[in-house]
Structure formats: C-alpha cells, structure tokens
C-alpha positions in Angstrom: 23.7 -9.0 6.3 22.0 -5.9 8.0 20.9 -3.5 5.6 18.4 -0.7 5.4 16.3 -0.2 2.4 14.2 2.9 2.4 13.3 6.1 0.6 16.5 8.0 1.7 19.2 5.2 2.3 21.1 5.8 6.3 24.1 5.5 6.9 25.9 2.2 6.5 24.9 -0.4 9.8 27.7 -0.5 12.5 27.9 -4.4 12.0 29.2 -4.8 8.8 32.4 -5.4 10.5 30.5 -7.6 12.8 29.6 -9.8 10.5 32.9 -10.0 8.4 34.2 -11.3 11.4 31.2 -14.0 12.0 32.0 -14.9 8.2 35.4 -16.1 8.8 34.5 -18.2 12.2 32.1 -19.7 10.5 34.3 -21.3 7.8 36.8 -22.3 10.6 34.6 -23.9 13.2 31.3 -25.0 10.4 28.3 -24.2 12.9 27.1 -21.5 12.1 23.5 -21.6 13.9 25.5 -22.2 17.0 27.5 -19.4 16.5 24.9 -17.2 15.9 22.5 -18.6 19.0 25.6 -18.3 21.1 28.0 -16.3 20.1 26.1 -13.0 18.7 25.1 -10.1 21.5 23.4 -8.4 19.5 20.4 -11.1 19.3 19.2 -10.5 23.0 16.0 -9.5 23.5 17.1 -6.3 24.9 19.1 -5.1 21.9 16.7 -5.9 19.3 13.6 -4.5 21.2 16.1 -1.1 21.7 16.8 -1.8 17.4 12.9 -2.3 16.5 12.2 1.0 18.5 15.1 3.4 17.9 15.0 2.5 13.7 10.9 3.3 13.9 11.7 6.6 16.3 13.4 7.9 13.3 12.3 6.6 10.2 8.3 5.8 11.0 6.5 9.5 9.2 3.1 9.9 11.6 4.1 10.3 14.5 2.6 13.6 14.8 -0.4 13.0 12.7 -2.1 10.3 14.9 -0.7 11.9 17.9 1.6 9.1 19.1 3.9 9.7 22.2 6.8 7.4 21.2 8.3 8.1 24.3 5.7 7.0 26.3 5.4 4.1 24.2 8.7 2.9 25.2 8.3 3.8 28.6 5.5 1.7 28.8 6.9 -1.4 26.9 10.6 -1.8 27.5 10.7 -2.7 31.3 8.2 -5.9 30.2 11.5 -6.7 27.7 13.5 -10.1 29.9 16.8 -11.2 29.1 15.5 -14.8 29.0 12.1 -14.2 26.6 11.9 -16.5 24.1 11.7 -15.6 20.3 7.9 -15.9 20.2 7.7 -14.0 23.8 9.5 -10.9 22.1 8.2 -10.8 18.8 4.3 -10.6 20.3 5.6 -7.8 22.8 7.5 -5.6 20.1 4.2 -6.5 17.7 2.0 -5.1 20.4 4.3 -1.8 20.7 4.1 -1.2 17.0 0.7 -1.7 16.7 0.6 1.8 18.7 1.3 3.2 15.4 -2.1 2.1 13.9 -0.4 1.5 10.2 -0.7 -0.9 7.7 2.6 -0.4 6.5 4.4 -0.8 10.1 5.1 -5.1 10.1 7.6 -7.2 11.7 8.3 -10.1 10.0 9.9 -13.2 11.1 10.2 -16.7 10.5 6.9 -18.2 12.1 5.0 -14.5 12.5 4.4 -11.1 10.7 2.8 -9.0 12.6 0.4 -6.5 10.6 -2.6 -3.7 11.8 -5.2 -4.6 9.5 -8.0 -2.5 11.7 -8.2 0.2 8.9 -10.3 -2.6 6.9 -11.9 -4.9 9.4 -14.9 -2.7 10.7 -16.0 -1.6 6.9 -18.2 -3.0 4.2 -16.5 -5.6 2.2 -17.9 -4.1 -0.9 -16.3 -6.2 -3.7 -17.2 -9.8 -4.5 -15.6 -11.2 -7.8 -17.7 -13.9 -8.0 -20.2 -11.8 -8.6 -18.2 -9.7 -11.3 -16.7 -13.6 -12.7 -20.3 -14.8 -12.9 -22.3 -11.8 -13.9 -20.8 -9.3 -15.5 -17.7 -11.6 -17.3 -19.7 -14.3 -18.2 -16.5 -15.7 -20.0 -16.2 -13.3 -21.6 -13.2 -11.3 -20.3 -9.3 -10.9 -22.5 -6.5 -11.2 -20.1 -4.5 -8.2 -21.3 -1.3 -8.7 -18.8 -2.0 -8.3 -15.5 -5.8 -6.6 -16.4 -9.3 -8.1 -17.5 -11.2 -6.3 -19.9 -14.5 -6.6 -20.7 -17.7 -4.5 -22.5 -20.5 -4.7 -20.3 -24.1 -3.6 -20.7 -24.3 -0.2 -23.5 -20.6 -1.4 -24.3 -19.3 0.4 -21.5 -15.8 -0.9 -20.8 -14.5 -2.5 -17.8 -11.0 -2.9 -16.5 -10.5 -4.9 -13.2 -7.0 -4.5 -11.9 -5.9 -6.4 -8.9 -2.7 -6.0 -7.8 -0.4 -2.9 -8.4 2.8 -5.6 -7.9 1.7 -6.3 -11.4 3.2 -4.0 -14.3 1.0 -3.3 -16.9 2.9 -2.8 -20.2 2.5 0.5 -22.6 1.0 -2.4 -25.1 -1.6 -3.6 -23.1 -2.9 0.4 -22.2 -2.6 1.0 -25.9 -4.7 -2.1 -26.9 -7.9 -1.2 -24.3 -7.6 2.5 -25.8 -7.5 1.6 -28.9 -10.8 -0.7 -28.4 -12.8 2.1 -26.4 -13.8 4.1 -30.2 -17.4 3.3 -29.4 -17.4 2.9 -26.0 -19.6 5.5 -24.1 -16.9 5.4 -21.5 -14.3 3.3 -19.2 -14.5 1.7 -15.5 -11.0 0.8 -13.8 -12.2 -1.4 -10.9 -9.1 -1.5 -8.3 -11.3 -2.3 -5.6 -9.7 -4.8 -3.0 -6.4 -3.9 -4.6 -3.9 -3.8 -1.9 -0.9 -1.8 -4.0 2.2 -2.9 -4.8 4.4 0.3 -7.4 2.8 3.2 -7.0 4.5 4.3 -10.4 2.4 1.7 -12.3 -0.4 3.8 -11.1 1.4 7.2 -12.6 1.9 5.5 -15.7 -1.9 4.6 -16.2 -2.8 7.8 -15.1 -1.4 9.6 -17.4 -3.4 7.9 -20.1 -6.2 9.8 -18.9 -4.9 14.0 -19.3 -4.6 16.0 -22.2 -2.3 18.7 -19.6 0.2 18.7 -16.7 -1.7 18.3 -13.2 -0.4 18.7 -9.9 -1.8 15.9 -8.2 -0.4 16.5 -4.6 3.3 16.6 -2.4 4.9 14.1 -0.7 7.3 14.6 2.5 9.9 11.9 2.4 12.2 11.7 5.4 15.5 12.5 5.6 16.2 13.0 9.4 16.2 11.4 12.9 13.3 14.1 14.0 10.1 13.3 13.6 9.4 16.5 11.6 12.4 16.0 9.5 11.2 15.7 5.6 12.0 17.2 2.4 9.2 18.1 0.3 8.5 17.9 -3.3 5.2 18.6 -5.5 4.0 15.3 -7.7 2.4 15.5 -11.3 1.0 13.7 -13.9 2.1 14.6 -16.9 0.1 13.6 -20.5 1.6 10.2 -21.5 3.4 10.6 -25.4 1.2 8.1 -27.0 -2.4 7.2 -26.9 -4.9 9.0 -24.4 -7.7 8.7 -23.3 -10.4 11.5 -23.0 -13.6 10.2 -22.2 -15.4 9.6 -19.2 -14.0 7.3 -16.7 -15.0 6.0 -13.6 -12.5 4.5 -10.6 -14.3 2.1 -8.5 -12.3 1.5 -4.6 -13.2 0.3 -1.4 -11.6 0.0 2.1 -9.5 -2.0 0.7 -7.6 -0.6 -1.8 -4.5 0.3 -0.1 -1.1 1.8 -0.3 -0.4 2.2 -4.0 -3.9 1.8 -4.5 -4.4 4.9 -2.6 -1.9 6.6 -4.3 -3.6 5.6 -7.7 -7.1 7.0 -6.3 -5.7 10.3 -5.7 -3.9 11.0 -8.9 -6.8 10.2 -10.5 -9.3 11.7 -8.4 -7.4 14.9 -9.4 -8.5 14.6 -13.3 -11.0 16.2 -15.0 -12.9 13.5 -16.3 -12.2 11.2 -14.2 -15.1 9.9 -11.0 -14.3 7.7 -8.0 -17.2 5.8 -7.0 -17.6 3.4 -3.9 -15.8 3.6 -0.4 -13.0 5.6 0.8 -9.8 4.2 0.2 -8.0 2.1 2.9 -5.1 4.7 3.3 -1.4 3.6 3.1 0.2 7.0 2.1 3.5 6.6 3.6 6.0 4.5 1.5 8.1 2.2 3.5 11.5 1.7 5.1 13.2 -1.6 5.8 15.4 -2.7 8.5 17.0 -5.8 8.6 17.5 -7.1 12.6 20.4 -8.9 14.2 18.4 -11.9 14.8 17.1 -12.0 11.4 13.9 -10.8 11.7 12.6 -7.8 9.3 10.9 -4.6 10.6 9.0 -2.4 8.2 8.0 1.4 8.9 6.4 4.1 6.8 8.5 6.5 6.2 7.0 9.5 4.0 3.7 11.4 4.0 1.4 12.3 0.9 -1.1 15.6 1.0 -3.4 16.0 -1.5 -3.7 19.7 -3.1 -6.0 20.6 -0.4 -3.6 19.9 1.9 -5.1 16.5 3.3 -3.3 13.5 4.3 -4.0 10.4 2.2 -3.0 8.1 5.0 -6.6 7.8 6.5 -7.7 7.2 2.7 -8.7 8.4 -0.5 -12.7 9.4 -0.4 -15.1 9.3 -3.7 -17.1 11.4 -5.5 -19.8 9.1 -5.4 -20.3 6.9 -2.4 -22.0 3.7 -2.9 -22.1 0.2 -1.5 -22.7 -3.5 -1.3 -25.2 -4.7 0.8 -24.0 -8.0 2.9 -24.3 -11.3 1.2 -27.0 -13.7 2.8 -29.0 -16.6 1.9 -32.2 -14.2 2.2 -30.4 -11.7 0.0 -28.5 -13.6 -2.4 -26.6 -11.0 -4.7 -27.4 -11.1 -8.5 -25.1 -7.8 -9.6 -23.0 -5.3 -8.2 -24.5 -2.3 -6.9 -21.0 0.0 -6.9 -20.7 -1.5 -10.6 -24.3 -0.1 -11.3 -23.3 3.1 -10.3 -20.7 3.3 -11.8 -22.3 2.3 -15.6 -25.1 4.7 -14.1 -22.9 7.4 -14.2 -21.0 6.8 -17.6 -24.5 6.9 -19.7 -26.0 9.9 -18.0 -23.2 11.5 -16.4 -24.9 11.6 -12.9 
C-alpha cells in the first residue's frame, strides 16, 4: 500500500484504486511477484525516479537554506534515468541526486540499500568514548533507571547518560534521579552520540529543569507544494506539575547528537541554569516525511524547519556554551578520563 506519513498528511495516493485492483488478480492468478515485476507500470525506472523527485520538490524544507537548485538537479540527473536500469543501477542514481540535499534526514531505503549523508559527522572529533565513561567513571557502579544510567561521580556530582531518544523515559524514572540529587552539587545529562529518535521525550525532560514558561524557539512545518510554503508556530517549555529540578545542570553533545538530540540541545540551551558543554550538535532540525514508492522502496525527506529565538536555524547544529574536546585515542596517548566530562564537573563545583 502507498501511503504518506508526514507532518501534514497529502492528499490520499492516486493508486489506491491501483492496488484494489492488483489485490483481486492476485487471488485469481496466485503470483503475485510476477504480477508486480510484470504487470505494474508504475515500477519503471522512469516513474519512480519522476516519484522520488516530485514528493522531495514539495515536501523536502531546505531548499532555500542551503541554496539548492532542484531544478537543476533534475536537469542534471533524469536524462542518465534508462528504461532497462536495473534495481541497484536506479537506487545508486536517485541516492546520488538526494544526496544534493546534504541532509541526514533525506534516505532511500530499500531492500539491499539505504542510502544516508552522513558528511555532517564524518570530518569532526569523535568526542565520546563509553568505554572510557563504562571503565572510569561507572566503575559498576551505575542503576539502569529505564532507558538512562545514573551515576554520582567525583564530589557526588550526578551523571545521566542517555543514548537514544527512541527510548521513553517514564515520569518515574525523572522523579527517582530528582529525588536522589538533595545533596548533589549539581546534574550532567550526557546525550552525546545520541542520534534522536521523539523529540517530545526531550520536552518532557526539559521541563524538569524551569520554574516558568520559556519560549524556546518556532518551527515552520509544511503545508504546501512551494518551497516556501509553511505555517509557523512558537514552541515552549512549560514547568512540568511534579518534581523539578533547579540546580545547576550541564548538557554534554557532540557532532553526533542528531535530530531529536538537537532538538533536546536547544530547548535546553534556552534555560537559565542549564550549560552545554562539548561540540556543536550534528543538526537534524527538520522532522521527516515518508513516502512509500511503487516498487516498494521508501523515500524519506525533511519536511519542517526549527529557528532558535535568535532567529537561527538548528539544521547546521546546536552550538555550546562551553566548547571542549577529546583528544584522539592512540597507543602513545592512551585515554584515562574524559576531558568534556571534566569540564563539565569543572563547571558544576565552581560554576566556570
């Protein structure tokens, strides 16, 4: 079936029909794959390079921003689009015409391929190892609270490493860390190499951390075929109900703490007593759309934008307060702690 699932729904896909049809001649003549391989026009090479491109021409939200021609992009790449390609032929030509976009969130996915830009991380400091955090910091020590690890490190500060947004953190597991931070001189969330997953688990946390209502930035969601067509709408974080948390806390990201992660960064970089210590963020501010192709392959597109209250785009990334780093791991320099970490517990006892 070939549906779209994205932040403002289209309309319905012209081959529902279609595929009613294909439904019932597949319980009266049983082969379906060669019904599908033979039988189904819209699985040429032509009409799903003309699907990948049209659905990305007005779903995908940067166009402007990084100063893409989509035009000229087609131009360049549909005459190179045979009738005869093979599967893997097409999917490596419409992969190399997305990855003109220069997004992490812009992936076609198919049975024996997803193709991903992953440049936004490749050429910066690694800047996380948990060994080093598992070996020197944890020492065993750590409670599994959900998806979270929580630990007291040196002068009881508290630590927190989170490492996947996919994972929901209950209101029990924020109220149990609170709860055990009465003599702690403060609290690290480590989301470093955290590459997102629901933005509104990072909303939910947030709002642990602010005794007031703070506009935290606005996000453009689509909701034409233009390239400038969005509706906009200003995001808060508003105090959670229950147990909060007013003491200093620290944020610790690197180039890899992506899309939700990102999102996280900023509503929290936005708090008073809150620091973000370590790299910039690796961007990922547009949420994504979803298009399922006639030939069964899935195409993926961002399809919103997210300003801070400056007016910056998070889509390049989420900067610190405080930058620090990891120097590269080598036999000659063999790495004993975690210099971002230092930092960090640096800034919780004297606030610098």
């Amino acid at each position: 079936m070939n549906t779209t699932l994205q932040i403002n729904p289209g309309p319905r896909s012209h081959r529902l029909g279609l595929l009613a049809i294909l439904a019932g001649l597949i319980m009266l003549h049983g082969s379906c794959e060669k019904l599908f391989m033979e039988e189904d026009a819209g699985r040429d090479p032509v009409t799903v390079f003309e699907e990948i491109w049209t659905f990305a021409d007005r779903h995908y939200s940067f166009f402007e921003e990084k100063g893409v021609d989509w035009d000229a992009v087609y131009d360049e790449y549909r005459p190179r689009v045979q009738p005869g390609m093979n599967s893997i032929e097409l999917f490596d030509l419409c992969a190399d015409m997305l990855y003109e976009l220069r997004d992490g969130h812009v992936n076609l996915v198919s049975s024996f391929d997803r193709s991903r830009y992953w440049q936004w991380y490749l050429d910066r400091p690694e800047n996380f190892y948990y060994a080093i955090i598992e070996r020197h910091y944890f020492k065993g020590r750590q409670r599994y609270v959900g998806p979270l690890q929580f630990a007291f490190l040196q002068n009881n500060v508290a630590y927190v490493y989170y490492p996947s947004f996919a994972q929901g953190v209950s209101e029990g597991s924020l109220d149990l860390i609170i709860n055990s931070l009465g003599n702690s001189p403060g609290l690290i969330i480590d989301v470093r190499s955290n590459g997102g997953g629901d933005p509104t688990n990072g909303s939910d946390i947030a709002s642990r951390f602010t005794e007031k209502k703070v506009f935290v930035g606005t996000n453009y969601v689509k909701n034409g075929p233009g390239h400038e067509d969005f509706r906009s709408y200003p995001v808060y974080i508003e105090p959670h109900d229950g147990l909060r948390y007013d003491g200093p806390v620290v944020v610790l990201t690197n180039r890899r703490s992506y899309s939700a992660t990102t999102y996280f960064a900023q509503y929290m970089r936005e708090l008073e007593n809150v620091t973000l210590v370590g790299d910039t963020t690796g961007g990922g501010g547009g949420l994504p759309a979803f298009w399922d192709l006639p030939n069964n392959w899935l195409l993926r597109v961002s399809s919103s934008r997210f300003y801070d209250p400056g007016g910056q785009s998070i889509e390049p990334g989420v900067p610190p307060h405080i930058l620090a780093e990891i120097p590269e791991v080598s036999d000659s320099l063999p790495l004993t702690e975690d210099p971002i970490l230092e930092r960090a517990i640096q800034r919780i006892l004297t606030g610098r």
